[in-house]
C-alpha positions as CSV (number, residue, x, y, z in Angstrom):
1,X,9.2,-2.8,-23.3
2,X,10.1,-1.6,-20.0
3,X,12.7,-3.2,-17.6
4,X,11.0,-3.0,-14.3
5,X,12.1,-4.0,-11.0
6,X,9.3,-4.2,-8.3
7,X,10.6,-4.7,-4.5
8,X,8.1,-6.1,-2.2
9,X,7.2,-8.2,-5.1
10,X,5.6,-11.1,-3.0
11,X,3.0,-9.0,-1.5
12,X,-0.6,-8.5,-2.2
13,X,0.0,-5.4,-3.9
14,X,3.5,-6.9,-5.1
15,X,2.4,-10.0,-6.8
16,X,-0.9,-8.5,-8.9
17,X,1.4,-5.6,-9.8
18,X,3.8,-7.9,-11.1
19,X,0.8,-10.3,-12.8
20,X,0.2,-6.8,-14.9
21,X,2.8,-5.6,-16.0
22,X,3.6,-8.9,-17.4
23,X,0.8,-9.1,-19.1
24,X,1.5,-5.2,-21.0
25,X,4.6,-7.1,-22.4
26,X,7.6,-5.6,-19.1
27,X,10.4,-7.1,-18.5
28,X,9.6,-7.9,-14.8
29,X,11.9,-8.6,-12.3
30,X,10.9,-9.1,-8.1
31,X,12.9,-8.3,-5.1
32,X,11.4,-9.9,-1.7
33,X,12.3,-11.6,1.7
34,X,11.4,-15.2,1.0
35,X,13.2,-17.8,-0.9
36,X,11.5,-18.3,-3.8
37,X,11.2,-20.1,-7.2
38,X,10.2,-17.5,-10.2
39,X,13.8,-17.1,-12.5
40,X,13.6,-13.2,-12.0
41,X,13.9,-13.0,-8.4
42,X,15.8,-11.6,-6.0
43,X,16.1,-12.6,-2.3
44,X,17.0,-9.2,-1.0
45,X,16.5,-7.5,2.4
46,X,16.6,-3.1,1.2
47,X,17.8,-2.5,4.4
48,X,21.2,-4.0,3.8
49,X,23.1,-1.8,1.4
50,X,25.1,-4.3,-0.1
51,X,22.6,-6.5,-1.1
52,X,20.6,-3.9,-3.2
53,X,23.8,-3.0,-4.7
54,X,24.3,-6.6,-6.1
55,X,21.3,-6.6,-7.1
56,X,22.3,-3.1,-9.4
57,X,25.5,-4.5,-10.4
58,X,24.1,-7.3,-11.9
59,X,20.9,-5.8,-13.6
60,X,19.8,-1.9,-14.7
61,X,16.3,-1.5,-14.6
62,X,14.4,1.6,-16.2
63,X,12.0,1.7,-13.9
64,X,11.8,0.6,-10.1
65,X,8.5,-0.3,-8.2
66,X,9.6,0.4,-4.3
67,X,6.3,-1.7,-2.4
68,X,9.0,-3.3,0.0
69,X,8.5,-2.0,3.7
70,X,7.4,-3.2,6.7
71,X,3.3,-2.7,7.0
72,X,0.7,-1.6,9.6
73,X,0.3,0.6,12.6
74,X,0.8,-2.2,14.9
75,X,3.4,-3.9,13.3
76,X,5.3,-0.9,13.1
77,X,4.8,-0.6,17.1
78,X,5.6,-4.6,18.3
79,X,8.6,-4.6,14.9
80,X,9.8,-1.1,15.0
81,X,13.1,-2.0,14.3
82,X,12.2,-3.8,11.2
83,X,10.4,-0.8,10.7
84,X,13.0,1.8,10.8
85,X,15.6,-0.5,9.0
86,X,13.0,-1.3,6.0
87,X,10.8,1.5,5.4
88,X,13.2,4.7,6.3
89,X,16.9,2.9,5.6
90,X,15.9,1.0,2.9
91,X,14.6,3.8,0.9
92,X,17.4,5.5,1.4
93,X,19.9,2.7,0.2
94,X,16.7,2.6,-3.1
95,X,17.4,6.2,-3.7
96,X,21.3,6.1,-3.2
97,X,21.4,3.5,-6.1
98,X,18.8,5.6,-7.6
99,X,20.9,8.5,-7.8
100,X,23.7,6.3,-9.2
101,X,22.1,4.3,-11.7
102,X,19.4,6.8,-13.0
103,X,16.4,4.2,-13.1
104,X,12.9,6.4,-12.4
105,X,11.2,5.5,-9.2
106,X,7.6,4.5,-8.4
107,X,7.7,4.9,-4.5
108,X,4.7,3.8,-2.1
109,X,4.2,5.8,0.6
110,X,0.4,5.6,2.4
111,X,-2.7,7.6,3.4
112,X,-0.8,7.5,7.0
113,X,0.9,10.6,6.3
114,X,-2.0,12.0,6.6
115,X,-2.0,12.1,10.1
116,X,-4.8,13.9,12.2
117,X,-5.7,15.4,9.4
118,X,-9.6,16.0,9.7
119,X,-10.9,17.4,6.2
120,X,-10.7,15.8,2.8
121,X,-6.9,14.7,1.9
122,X,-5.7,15.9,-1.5
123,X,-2.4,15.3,-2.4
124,X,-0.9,18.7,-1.6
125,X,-2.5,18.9,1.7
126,X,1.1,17.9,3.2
127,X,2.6,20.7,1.4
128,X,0.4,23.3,3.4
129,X,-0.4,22.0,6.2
130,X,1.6,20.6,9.1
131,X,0.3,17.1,10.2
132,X,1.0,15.3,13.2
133,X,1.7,11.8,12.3
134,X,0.1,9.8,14.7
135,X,2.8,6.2,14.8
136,X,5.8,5.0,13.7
137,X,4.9,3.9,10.7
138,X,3.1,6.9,9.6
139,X,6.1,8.4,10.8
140,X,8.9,6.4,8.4
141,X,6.4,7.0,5.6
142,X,6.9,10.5,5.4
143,X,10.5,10.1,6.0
144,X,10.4,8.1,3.0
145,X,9.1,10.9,1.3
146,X,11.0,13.6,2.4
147,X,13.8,11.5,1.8
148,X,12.7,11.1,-1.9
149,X,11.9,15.0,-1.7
150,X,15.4,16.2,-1.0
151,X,16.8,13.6,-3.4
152,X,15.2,15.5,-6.3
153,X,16.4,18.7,-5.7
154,X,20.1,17.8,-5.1
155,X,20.5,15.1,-7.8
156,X,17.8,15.3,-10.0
157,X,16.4,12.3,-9.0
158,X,13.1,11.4,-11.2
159,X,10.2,9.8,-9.2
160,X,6.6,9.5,-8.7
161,X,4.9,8.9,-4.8
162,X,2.2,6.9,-4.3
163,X,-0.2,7.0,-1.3
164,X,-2.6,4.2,-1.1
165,X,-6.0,3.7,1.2
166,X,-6.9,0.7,2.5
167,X,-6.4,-1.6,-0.4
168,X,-8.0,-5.0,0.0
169,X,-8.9,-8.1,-1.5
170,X,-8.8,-11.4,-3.0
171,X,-4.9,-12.5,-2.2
172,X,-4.5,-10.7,1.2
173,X,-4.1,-13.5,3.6
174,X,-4.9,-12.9,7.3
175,X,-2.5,-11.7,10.3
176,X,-3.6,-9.4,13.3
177,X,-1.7,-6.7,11.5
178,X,-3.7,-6.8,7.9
179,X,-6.3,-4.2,6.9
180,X,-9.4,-3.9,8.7
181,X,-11.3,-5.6,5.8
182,X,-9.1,-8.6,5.5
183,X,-9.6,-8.8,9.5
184,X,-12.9,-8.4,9.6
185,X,-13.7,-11.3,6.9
186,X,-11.2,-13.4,8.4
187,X,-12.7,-13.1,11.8
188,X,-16.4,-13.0,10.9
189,X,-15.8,-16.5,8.9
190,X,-14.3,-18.3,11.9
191,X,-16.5,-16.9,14.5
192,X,-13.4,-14.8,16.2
193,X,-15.1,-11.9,17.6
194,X,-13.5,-8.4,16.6
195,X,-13.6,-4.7,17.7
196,X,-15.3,-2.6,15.9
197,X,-14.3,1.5,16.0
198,X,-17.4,3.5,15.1
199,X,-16.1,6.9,14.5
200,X,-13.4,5.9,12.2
201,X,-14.0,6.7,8.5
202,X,-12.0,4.9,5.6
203,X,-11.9,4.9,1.8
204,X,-11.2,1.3,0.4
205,X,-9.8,0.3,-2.6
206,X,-10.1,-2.7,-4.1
207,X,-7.0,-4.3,-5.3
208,X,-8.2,-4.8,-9.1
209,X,-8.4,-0.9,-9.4
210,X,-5.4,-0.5,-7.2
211,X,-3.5,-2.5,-9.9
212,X,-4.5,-1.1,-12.8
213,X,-3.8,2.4,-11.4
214,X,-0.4,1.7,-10.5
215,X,0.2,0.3,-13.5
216,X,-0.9,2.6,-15.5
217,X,1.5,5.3,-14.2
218,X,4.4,4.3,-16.2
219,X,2.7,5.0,-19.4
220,X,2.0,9.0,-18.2
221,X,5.1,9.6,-15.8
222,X,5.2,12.8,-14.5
223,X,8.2,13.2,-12.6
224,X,7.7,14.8,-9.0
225,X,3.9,13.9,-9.1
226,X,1.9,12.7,-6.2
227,X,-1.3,10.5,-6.1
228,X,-3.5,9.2,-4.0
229,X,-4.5,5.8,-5.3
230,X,-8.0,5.4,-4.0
231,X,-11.4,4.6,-5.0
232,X,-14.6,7.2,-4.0
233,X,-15.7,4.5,-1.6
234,X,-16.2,6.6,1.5
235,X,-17.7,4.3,4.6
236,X,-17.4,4.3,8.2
237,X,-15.8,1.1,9.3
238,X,-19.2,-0.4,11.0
239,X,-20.6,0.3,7.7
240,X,-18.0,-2.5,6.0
241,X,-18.8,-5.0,9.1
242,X,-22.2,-4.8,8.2
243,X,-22.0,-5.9,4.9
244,X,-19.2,-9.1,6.2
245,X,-22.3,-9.6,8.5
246,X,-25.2,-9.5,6.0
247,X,-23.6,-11.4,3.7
248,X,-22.6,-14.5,5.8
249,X,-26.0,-14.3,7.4
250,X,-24.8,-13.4,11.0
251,X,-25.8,-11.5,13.5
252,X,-23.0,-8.3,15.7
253,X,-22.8,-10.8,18.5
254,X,-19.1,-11.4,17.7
255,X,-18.6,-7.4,17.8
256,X,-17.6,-5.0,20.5
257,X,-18.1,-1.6,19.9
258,X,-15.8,1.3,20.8
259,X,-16.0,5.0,19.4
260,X,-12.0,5.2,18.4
261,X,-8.6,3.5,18.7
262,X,-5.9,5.6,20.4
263,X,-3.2,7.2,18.0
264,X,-5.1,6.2,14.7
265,X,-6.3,8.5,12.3
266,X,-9.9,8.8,12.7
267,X,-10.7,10.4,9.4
268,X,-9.9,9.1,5.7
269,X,-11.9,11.0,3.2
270,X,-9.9,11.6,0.5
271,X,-10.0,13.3,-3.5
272,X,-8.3,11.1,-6.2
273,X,-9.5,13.0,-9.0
274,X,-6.3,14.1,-10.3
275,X,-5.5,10.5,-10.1
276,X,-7.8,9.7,-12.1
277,X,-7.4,12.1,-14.8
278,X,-3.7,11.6,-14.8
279,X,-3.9,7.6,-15.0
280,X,-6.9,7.4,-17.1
281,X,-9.0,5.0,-15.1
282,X,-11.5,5.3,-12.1
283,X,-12.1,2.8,-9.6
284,X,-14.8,0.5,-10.3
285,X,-15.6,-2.1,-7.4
286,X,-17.4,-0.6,-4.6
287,X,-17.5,-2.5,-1.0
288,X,-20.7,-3.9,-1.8
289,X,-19.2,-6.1,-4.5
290,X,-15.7,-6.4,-3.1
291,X,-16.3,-7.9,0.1
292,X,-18.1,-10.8,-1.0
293,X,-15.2,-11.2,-3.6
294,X,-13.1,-11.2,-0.8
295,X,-15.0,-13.4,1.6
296,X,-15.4,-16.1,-1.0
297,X,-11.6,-16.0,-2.1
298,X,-10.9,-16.7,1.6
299,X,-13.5,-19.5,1.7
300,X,-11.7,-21.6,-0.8
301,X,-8.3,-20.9,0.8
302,X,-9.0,-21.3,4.3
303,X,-11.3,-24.2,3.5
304,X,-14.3,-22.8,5.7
């Protein structure tokens, strides 16, 4: 049995990772914002040094979970400070205690570090290739990881990086700054009309796969690894409207169509095969079949 912490624990990602790892018999603790009832939490802002530290004082974990970080393109424009003092400070005060304590590190980064980058996106694409990181949040990402990066080399540091594209699902509740699924459903179900970008390309993941590949990692940790954790579903984004559409039996009159939003990568295509061979599971819900999960999840909670 593993002692794991998992920061960000609340979260859509957060809270079904925690769910598993339960269930494979971890010790699972949770670091978040909110106050919050469950025995083995934490209320805990990363960015704060001294509040991770009490955290570390008080517990050693084997293994951490980093999911905590501010989340979006937008948000990272109308909340960079938050921003900044989450994703890039906060990892730093999580590898700091890192370096001190020894615990091995599961970090999330995203398929925002990607950038401009306009073929398909394997994981060592960054190490070739410079990429223009198109906002700040694409931008603290890879901070985050070259943070992470140096670590290694001067203290040995063991960790894992995990990029993850366009996860969505059953549990993501709805704010201007979600994914593009989440928005879409949300919007389409209460007649809100929406923007659709037609030259944008995405790979969603649903979050049932997403789980179970991030879960799986701690079982076959290679230290230093990369992965993509992603799914082979390719689609332009109209494609995914159209199935929201189809499905609640409406018509694109609530959609406006544009070719591209400014400073937002325009091209996610990406190989997760070495993922998959690493982590022992391939992604098994396609849009087709996730959407309507979604949709009907949101039914019953928004009461629509």
């Amino acid at each position: 049995m593993n002692k794991i912490l998992v920061t960000g624990g609340l979260g859509i990602v957060g809270s079904k990772l925690v769910a598993e790892l339960r269930n494979r018999g971890n010790d699972v603790w949770i670091l978040d914002l909110p106050h919050h009832h469950d025995e083995k939490y934490f209320r805990c802002d990363i960015g704060h040094y001294r509040q991770v530290e009490d955290i570390f004082n008080k517990q050693q974990f084997d293994i951490v979970y980093n999911l905590a970080a501010e989340f979006g393109r937008w948000n990272g424009e109308a909340f960079y400070e938050r921003l900044w003092m989450s994703n890039a400070v906060g990892t730093k005060n999580i590898i700091t205690l890192q370096e001190k304590h020894n615990f091995k590190l599961i970090h999330f980064s995203s398929s925002e570090v990607y950038g401009d980058y306009d073929d398909i996106m394997y994981e060592y694409v960054l190490d070739k290739v410079p990429i223009k990181q198109m906002n700040d949040y694409a931008m603290s990402k890879w901070v985050n990881e070259m943070q992470i990066l140096n670590s290694q080399v001067m203290k040995k540091t063991q960790t894992v990086r995990v990029r993850l594209f366009n996860t969505y699902g059953p549990g993501e509740f709805y704010s201007p700054y979600r994914s593009v699924i989440c928005m879409f459903c949300y919007r389409a179900l209460h007649n809100i009309p929406y923007t659709v970008y037609t030259d944008h390309i995405r790979t969603s993941t649903y979050i049932d796969d997403c789980i179970q590949l991030l879960s799986n990692i701690i079982d076959n940790f290679k230290d230093g690894e990369v992965y993509n954790i992603a799914s082979r579903d390719h689609h332009d984004i109209k494609t995914a409207s159209d199935i929201i559409l189809k499905y609640l039996g409406k018509d694109d009159s609530l959609v406006t169509y544009q070719n591209s939003e400014p400073l937002t990568t325009k091209w996610k295509k990406v190989d997760a095969e070495k993922t998959f061979k690493d982590l022992g599971y391939v992604p098994k819900v396609s849009i087709t079949e996730g959407i309507p999960k979604t949709i009907e999840w949101m039914r019953a909670v928004y009461n629509v």
